[in-house]
VEXDREN-2710 file (C-alpha; in Angstrom, 1 decimal):
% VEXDREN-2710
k/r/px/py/pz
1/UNK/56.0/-29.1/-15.7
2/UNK/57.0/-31.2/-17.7
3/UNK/60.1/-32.9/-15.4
4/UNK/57.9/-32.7/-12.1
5/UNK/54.6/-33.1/-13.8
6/UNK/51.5/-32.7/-10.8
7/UNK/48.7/-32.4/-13.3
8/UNK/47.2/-34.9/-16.5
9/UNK/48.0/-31.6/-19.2
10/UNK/51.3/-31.7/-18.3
11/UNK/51.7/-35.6/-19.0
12/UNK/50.1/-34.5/-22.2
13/UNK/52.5/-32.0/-22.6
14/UNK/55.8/-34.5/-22.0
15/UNK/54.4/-36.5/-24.8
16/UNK/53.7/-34.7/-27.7
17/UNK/56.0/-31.8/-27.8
18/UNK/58.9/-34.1/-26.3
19/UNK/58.3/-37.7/-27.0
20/UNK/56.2/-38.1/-30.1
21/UNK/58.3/-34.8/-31.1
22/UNK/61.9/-36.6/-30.5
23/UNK/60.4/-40.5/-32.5
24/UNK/59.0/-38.7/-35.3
25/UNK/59.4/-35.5/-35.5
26/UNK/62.3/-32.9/-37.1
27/UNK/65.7/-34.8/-35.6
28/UNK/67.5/-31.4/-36.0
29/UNK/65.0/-29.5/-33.1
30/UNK/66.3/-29.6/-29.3
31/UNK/64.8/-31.9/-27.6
32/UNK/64.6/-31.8/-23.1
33/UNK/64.5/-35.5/-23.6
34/UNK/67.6/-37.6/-21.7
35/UNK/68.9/-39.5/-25.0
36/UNK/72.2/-40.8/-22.8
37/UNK/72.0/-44.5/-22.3
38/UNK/72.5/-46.1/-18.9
39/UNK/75.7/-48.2/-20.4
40/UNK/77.8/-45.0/-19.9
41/UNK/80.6/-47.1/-22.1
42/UNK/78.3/-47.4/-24.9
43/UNK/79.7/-45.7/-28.7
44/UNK/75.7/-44.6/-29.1
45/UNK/75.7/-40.7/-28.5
46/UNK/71.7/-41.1/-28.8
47/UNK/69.5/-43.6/-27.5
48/UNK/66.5/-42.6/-29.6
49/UNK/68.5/-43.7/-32.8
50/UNK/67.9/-47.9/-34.0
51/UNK/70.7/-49.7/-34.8
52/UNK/71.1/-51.5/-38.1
53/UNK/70.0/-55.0/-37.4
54/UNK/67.5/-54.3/-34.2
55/UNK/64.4/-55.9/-34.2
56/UNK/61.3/-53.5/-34.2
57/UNK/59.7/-54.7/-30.8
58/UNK/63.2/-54.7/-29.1
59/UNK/63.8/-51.1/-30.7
60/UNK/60.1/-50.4/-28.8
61/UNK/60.8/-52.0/-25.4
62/UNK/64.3/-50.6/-25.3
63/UNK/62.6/-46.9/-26.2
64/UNK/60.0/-47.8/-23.3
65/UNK/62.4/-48.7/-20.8
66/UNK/64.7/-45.8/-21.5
67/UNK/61.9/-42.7/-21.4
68/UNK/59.8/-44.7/-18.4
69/UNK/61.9/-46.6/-16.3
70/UNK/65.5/-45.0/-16.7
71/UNK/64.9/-41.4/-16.9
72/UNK/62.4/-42.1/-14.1
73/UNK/65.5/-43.1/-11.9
74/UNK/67.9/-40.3/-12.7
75/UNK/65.4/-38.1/-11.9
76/UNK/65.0/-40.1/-8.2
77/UNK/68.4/-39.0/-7.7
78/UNK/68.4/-35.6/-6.8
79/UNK/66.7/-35.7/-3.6
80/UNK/66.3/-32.3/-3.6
81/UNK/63.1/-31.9/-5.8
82/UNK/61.5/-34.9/-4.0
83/UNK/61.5/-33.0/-0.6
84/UNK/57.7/-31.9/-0.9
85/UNK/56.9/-33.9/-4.0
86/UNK/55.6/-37.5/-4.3
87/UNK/58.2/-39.7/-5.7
88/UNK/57.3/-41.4/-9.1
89/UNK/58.1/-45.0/-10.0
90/UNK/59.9/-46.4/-12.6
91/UNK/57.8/-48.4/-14.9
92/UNK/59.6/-50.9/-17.1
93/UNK/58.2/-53.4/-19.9
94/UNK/59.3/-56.5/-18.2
95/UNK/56.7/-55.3/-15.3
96/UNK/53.5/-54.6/-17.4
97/UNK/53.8/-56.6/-20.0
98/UNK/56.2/-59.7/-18.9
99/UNK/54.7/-61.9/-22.5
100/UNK/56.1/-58.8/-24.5
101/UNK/59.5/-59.7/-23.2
102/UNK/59.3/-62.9/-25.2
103/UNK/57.1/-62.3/-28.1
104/UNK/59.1/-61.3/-31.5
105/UNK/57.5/-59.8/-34.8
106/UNK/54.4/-57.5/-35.2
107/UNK/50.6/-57.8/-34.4
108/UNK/49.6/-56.1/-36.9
109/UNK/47.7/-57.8/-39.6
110/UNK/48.9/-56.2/-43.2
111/UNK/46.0/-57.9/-45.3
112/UNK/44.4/-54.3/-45.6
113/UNK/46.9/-51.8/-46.6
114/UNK/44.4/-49.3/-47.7
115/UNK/43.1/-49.1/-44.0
116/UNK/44.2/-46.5/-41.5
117/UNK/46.8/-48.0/-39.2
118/UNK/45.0/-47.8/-35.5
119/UNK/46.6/-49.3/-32.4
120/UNK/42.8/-49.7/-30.8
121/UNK/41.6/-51.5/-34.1
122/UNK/44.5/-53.7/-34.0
123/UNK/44.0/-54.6/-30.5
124/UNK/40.4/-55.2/-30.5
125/UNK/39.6/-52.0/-28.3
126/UNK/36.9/-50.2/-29.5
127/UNK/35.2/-47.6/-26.9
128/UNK/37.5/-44.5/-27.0
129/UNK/35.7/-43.4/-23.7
130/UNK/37.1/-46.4/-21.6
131/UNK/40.5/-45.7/-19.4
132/UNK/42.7/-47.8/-20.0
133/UNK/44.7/-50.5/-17.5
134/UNK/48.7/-49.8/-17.1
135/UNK/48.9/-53.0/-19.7
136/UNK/46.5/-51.8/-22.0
137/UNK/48.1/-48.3/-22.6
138/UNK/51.6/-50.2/-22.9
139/UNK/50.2/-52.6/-25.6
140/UNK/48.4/-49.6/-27.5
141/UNK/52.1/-47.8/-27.4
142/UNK/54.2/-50.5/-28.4
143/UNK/51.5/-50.9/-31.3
144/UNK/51.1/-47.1/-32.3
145/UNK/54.8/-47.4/-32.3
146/UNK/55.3/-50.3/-34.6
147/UNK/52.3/-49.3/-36.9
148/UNK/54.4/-45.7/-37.5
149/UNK/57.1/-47.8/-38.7
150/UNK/55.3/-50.2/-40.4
151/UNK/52.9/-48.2/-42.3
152/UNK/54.1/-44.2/-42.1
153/UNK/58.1/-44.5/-42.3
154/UNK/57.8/-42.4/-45.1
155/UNK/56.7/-39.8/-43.2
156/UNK/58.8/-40.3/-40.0
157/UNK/61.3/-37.0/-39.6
158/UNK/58.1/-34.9/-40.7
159/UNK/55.7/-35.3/-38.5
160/UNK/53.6/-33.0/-36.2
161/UNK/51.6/-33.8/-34.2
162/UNK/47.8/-33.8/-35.4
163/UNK/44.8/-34.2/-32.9
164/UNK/42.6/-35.6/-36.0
165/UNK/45.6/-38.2/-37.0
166/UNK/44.4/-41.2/-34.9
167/UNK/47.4/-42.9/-34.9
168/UNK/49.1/-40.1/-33.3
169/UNK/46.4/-39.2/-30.7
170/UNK/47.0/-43.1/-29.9
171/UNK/50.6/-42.9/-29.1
172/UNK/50.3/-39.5/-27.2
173/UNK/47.5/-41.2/-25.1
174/UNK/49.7/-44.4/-23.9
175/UNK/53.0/-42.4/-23.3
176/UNK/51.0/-39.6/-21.2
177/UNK/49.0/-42.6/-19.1
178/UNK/52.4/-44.3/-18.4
179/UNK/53.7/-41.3/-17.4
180/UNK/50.6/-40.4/-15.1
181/UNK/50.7/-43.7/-13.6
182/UNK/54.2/-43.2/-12.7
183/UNK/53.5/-39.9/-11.0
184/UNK/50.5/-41.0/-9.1
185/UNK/48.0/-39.4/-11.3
186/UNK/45.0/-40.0/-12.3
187/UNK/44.7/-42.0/-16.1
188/UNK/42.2/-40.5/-19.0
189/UNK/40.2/-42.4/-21.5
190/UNK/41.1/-41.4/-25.2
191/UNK/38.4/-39.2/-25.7
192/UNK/39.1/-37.0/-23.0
193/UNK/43.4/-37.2/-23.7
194/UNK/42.3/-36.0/-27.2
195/UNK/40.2/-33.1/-25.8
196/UNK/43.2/-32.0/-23.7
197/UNK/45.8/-32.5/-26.7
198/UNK/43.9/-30.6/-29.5
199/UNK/42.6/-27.7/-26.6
200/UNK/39.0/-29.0/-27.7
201/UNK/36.6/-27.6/-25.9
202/UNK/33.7/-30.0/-26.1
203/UNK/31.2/-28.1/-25.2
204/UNK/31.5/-26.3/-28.4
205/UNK/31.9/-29.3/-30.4
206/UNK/28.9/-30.5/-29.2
207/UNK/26.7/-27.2/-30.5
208/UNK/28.3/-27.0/-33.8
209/UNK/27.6/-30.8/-34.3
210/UNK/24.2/-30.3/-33.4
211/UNK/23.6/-27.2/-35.6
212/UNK/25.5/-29.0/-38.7
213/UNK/23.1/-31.9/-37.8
214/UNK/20.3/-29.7/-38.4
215/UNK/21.7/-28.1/-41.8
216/UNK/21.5/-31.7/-42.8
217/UNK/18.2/-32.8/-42.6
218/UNK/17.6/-29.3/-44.0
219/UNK/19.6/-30.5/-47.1
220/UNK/17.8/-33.6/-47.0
221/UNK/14.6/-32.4/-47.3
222/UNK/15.6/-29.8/-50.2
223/UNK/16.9/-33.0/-52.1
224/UNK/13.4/-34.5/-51.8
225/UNK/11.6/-31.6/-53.1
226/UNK/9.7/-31.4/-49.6
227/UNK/9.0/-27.9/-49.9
228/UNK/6.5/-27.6/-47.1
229/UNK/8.3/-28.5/-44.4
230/UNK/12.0/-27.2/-45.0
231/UNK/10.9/-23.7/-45.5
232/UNK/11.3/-23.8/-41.6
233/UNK/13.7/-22.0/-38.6
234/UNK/14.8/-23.7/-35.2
235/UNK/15.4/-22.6/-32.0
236/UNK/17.3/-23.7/-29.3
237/UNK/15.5/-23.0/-26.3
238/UNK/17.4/-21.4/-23.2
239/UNK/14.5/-23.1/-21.0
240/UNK/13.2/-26.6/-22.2
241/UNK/9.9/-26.0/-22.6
242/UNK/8.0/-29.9/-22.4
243/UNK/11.3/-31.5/-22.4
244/UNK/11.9/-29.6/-26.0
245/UNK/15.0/-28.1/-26.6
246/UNK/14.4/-27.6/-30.2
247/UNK/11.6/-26.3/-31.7
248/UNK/10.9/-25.9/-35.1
249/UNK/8.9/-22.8/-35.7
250/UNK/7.2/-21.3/-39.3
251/UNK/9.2/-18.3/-40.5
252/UNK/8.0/-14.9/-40.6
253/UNK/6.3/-13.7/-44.1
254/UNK/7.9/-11.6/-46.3
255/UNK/7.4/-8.0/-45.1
256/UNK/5.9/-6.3/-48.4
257/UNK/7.2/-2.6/-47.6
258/UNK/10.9/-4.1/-47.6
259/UNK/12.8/-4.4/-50.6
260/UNK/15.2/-7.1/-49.3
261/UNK/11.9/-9.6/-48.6
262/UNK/10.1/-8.9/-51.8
263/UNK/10.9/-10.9/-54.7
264/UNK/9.3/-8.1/-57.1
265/UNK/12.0/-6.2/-59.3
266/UNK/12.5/-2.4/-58.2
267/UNK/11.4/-0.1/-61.7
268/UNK/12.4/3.6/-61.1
269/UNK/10.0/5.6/-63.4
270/UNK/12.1/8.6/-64.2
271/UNK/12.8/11.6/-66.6
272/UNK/16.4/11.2/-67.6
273/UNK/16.7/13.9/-69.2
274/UNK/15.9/16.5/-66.6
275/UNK/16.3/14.4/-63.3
276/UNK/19.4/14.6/-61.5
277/UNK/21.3/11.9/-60.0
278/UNK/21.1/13.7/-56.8
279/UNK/17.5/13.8/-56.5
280/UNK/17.1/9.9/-57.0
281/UNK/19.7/9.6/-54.2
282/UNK/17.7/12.0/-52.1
283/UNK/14.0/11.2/-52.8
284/UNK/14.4/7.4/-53.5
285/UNK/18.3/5.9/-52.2
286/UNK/17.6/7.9/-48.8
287/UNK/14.1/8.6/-48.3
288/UNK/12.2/5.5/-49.4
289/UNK/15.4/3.1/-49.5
290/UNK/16.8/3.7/-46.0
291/UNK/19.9/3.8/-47.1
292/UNK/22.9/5.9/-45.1
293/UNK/25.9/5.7/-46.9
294/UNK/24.8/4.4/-50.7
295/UNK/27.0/3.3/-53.4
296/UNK/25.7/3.8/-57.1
297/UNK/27.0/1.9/-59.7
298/UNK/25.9/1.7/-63.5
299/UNK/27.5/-1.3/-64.9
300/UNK/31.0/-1.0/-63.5
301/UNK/30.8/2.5/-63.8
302/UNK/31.0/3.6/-60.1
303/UNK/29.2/7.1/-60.1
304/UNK/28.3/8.2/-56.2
305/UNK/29.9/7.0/-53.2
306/UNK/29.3/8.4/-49.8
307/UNK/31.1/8.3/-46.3
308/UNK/34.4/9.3/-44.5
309/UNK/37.9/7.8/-45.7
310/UNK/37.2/9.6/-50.0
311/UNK/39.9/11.3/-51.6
312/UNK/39.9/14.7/-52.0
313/UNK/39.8/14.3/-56.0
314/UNK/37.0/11.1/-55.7
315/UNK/34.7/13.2/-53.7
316/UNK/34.9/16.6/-55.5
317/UNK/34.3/14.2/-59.3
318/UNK/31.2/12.6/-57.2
319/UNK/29.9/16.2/-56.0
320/UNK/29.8/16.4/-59.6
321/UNK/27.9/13.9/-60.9
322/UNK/25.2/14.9/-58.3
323/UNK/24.7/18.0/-60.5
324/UNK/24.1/16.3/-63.7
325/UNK/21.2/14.3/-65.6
326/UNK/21.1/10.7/-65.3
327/UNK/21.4/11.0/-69.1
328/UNK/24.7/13.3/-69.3
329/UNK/26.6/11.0/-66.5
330/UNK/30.1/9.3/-67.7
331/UNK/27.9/6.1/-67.7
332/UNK/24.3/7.4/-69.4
333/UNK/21.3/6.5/-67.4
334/UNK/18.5/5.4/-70.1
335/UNK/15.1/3.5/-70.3
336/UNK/16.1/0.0/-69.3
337/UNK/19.6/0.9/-67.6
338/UNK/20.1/-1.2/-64.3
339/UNK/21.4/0.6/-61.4
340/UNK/23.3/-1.1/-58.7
341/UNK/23.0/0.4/-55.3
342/UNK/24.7/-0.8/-51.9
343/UNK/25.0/0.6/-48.5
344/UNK/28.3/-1.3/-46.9
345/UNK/27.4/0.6/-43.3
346/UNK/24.0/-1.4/-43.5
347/UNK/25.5/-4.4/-45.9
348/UNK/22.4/-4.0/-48.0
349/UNK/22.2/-4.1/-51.8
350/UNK/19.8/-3.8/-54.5
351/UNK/19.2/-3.2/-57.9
352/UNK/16.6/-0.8/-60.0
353/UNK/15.6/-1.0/-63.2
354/UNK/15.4/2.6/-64.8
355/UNK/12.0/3.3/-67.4
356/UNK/12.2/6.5/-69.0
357/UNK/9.1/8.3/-68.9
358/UNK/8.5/12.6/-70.3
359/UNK/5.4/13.1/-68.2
360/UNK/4.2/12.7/-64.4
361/UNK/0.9/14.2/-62.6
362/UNK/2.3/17.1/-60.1
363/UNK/-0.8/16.3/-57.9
364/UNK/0.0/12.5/-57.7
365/UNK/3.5/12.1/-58.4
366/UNK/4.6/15.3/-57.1
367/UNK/8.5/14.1/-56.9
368/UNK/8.4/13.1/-60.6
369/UNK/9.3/9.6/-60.2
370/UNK/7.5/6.6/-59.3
371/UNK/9.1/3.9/-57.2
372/UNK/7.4/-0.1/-58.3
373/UNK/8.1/-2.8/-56.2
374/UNK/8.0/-1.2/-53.1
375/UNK/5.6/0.1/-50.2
376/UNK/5.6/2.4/-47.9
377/UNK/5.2/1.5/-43.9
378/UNK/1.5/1.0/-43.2
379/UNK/2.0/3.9/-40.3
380/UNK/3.3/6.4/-42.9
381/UNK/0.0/5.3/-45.2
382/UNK/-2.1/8.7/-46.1
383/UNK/-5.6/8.2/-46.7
384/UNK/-8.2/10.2/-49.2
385/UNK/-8.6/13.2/-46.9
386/UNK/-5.3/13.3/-47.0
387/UNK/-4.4/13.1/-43.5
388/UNK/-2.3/10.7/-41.8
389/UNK/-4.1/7.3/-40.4
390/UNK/-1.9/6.8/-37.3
391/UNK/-2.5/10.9/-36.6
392/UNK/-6.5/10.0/-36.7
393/UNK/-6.5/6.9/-34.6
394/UNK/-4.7/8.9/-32.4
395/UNK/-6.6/11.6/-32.1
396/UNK/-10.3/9.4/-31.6
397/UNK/-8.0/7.9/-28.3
398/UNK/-7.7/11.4/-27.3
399/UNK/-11.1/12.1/-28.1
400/UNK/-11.9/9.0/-26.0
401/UNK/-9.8/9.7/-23.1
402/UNK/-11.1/13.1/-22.9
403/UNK/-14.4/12.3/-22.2
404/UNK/-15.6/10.9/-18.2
405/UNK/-18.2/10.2/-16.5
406/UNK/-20.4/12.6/-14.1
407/UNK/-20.1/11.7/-10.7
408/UNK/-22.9/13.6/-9.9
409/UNK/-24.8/12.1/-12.9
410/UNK/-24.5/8.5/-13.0
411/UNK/-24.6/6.6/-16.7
412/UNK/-24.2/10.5/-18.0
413/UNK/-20.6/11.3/-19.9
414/UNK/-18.9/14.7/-19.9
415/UNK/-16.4/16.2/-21.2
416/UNK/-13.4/16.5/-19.1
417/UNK/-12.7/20.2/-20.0
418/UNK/-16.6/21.0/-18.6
419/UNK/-16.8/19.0/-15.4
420/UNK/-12.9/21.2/-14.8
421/UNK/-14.4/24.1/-15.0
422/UNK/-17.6/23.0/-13.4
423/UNK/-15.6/22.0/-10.3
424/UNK/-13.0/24.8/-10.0
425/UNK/-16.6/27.2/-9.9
426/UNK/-17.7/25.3/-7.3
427/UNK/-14.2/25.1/-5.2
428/UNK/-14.0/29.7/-6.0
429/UNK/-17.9/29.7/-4.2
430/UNK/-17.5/27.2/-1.4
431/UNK/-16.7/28.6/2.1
432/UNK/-13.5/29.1/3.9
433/UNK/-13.4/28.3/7.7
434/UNK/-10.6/29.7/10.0
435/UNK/-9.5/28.0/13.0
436/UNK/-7.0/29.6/15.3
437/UNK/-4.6/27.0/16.4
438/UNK/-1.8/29.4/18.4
439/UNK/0.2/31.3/16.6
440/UNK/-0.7/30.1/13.4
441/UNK/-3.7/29.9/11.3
442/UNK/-5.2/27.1/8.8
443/UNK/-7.8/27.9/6.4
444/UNK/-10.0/24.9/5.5
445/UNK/-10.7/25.5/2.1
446/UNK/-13.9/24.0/0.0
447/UNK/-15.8/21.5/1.1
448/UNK/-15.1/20.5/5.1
449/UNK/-15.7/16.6/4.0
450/UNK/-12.3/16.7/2.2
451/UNK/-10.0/18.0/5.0
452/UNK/-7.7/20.2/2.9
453/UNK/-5.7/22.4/5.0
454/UNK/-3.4/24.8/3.9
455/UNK/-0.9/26.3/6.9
456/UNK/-0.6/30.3/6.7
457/UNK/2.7/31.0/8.6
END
């Protein structure tokens, strides 16, 4: 692909593994690139390499001539791989840029050294989104070319090639435009040659630009204490809905019956003496929690863990501390002894203050510890008859459903167990009517008006 090239990428390609990799990279790495000169009597075994007292630009052009317009010829003569291929041409300085023949010394102006060498900047172009003429990606290589000599030699032998090193993305640009144009292919603007270079995917550059723009004026509006209007969420609409694609909408409140939301503290009111760790893991770390696989920790003192992948030795020490006190385990639970709990499975994590306490009302607190800072789910609410508030509303819809209206007694309501029975009296009284029809015999059963027929074979 990168001898017959047919397609921009592989223009790409040709210049930054081969070209930018043979100028500036690792000398010591192979390198596809011809580096004979066409003076077969010439002592130079490498054409890439500068001789002591060349001049920069002539080092450029004669670099320019050999990798565009030479190879470009050696490669016209084996007729072979031309047979179903267009032929490129050979594109030499003289050609494009007949002024660059004559011109000796740099255009770059050295007054700002702390500035980042750019071959655009130096030569005035400044829309990266613009394709470039033959000329202009010529001048912008020559350039890129000098400025690495000029203002990175230090770094010349080390380089690899970087898609956010401008310089670089330059030179690769102009070298894989030339080469294009030599093949018949169509030429890129920057932008896109950079795109193709550093496999960006623009799309994607696009969305995480837009949703870091958004964390910003988040930020900005936590810097200027606006509290009422960064407290906010945004969507990006699948649909544009009024020509929005954004909308900004209030988040949810804080769920009071959720642990995570709430900002109060759990407190565990709890008998250490006599309570076992496995009954706060069972009546409060399970059932009221949620939690599937907990981890308990007292300090950094780990004293439970549950799920698969325990050794044999690390489950049977946990089994047990499920058996003892919260006072008697290796860490002592007391009044004011912080318990760490996390469930990896559900990456949730919390922590609950322990409060010692001797007594607790059987009737009321029938599990003999009291859970603050947290609520149960309004549909799991018991009222003072002690029966459950979803079970009654349910049961007044039934009680609602049940009851009709008599058809025979308009504005009159029933209930739909009576006008059953009522009817199924009047169905066992009504008349049966036989009609011979051949060989077989249907019954007409009830009342005639409704036409129900059942066939007797």
């Amino acid at each position: 692909i990168t001898s017959t090239p047919s397609k921009f990428v592989h223009c790409i390609v040709w210049a930054k593994e081969l070209l930018f990799a043979k100028l500036f990279g690792d000398k010591n790495q192979d390198n596809d690139l011809n580096v004979h000169s066409k003076d077969g009597s010439s002592s130079k075994l490498d054409v890439f390499e500068r001789d002591v007292d060349e001049d920069l630009d002539q080092y450029a052009q004669r670099i320019y001539d050999h990798v565009f317009g030479y190879n470009i010829e050696v490669a016209l003569e084996n007729e072979e791989t031309w047979k179903n291929r267009r032929r490129p041409n050979p594109v030499y300085i003289r050609d494009t840029l007949p002024e660059a023949v004559k011109q000796n010394g740099s255009s770059w102006d050295c007054s700002n050294d702390h500035e980042e060498p750019s071959a655009m900047a130096s030569l005035g172009l400044t829309n990266p989104q613009e394709i470039w003429t033959l000329a202009e990606n010529s001048r912008v290589l020559l350039e890129a070319f000098k400025l690495f000599f000029e203002k990175r030699e230090k770094e010349i032998g080390n380089l690899v090639f970087d898609k956010d090193d401008q310089l670089a993305v330059e030179f690769v640009t102009a070298a894989a435009n030339i080469r294009a144009h030599s093949f018949g292919i169509p030429l890129h603007s920057l932008f896109e040659a950079k795109g193709v270079a550093g496999n960006i995917v623009h799309a994607v550059a696009t969305t995480n630009a837009i949703i870091a723009g958004l964390i910003v004026i988040e930020a900005i509006k936590v810097l200027q204490d606006d509290y009422k209007n960064y407290s906010r969420m945004t969507y990006c609409l699948e649909h544009p809905t009024k020509k929005l694609l954004l909308m900004p909408v209030e988040p949810f409140e804080p769920n009071p019956s959720c642990y995570v939301c709430s900002e109060t503290p759990l407190l565990l009111d709890v008998n250490t003496k006599v309570t076992k760790l496995k009954e706060v893991i069972d009546k409060i770390i399970k059932s009221k929690l949620g939690m599937n696989l907990p981890l308990v920790m007292i300090g950094s003192t780990l004293v439970f863990e549950d799920g698969d992948g325990l050794e044999e030795d690390e489950a049977a020490n946990y089994a047990l501390n499920l058996e003892k006190v919260l006072a008697e385990l290796p860490a002592p639970v007391i009044n004011g002894t912080k318990l760490t709990v996390e469930d990896f499975q559900q990456e949730l994590s919390c922590s609950i203050n322990i409060k010692h306490r001797e007594e607790f009302d059987e009737e009321k607190e029938p599990d003999g510890m009291v859970l603050s800072g947290w609520s149960a789910p309004v549909e799991k609410q018991i009222n003072s008859n002690g029966e459950n508030k979803s079970a009654a509303s349910s049961s007044s819809a039934r009680a609602t459903d049940d009851t009709v209206e008599d058809p025979s007694k308009p504005g009159m309501k029933r209930k739909l167990d009576e006008l059953l029975e009522t009817k199924e009296n009047c169905d066992a009284s009504s008349s049966a009517q036989v009609v011979e029809d051949d060989d077989d015999c249907t019954m007409l059963d009830g009342n005639p008006a409704l036409i129900k027929k059942k066939r007797l074979q």
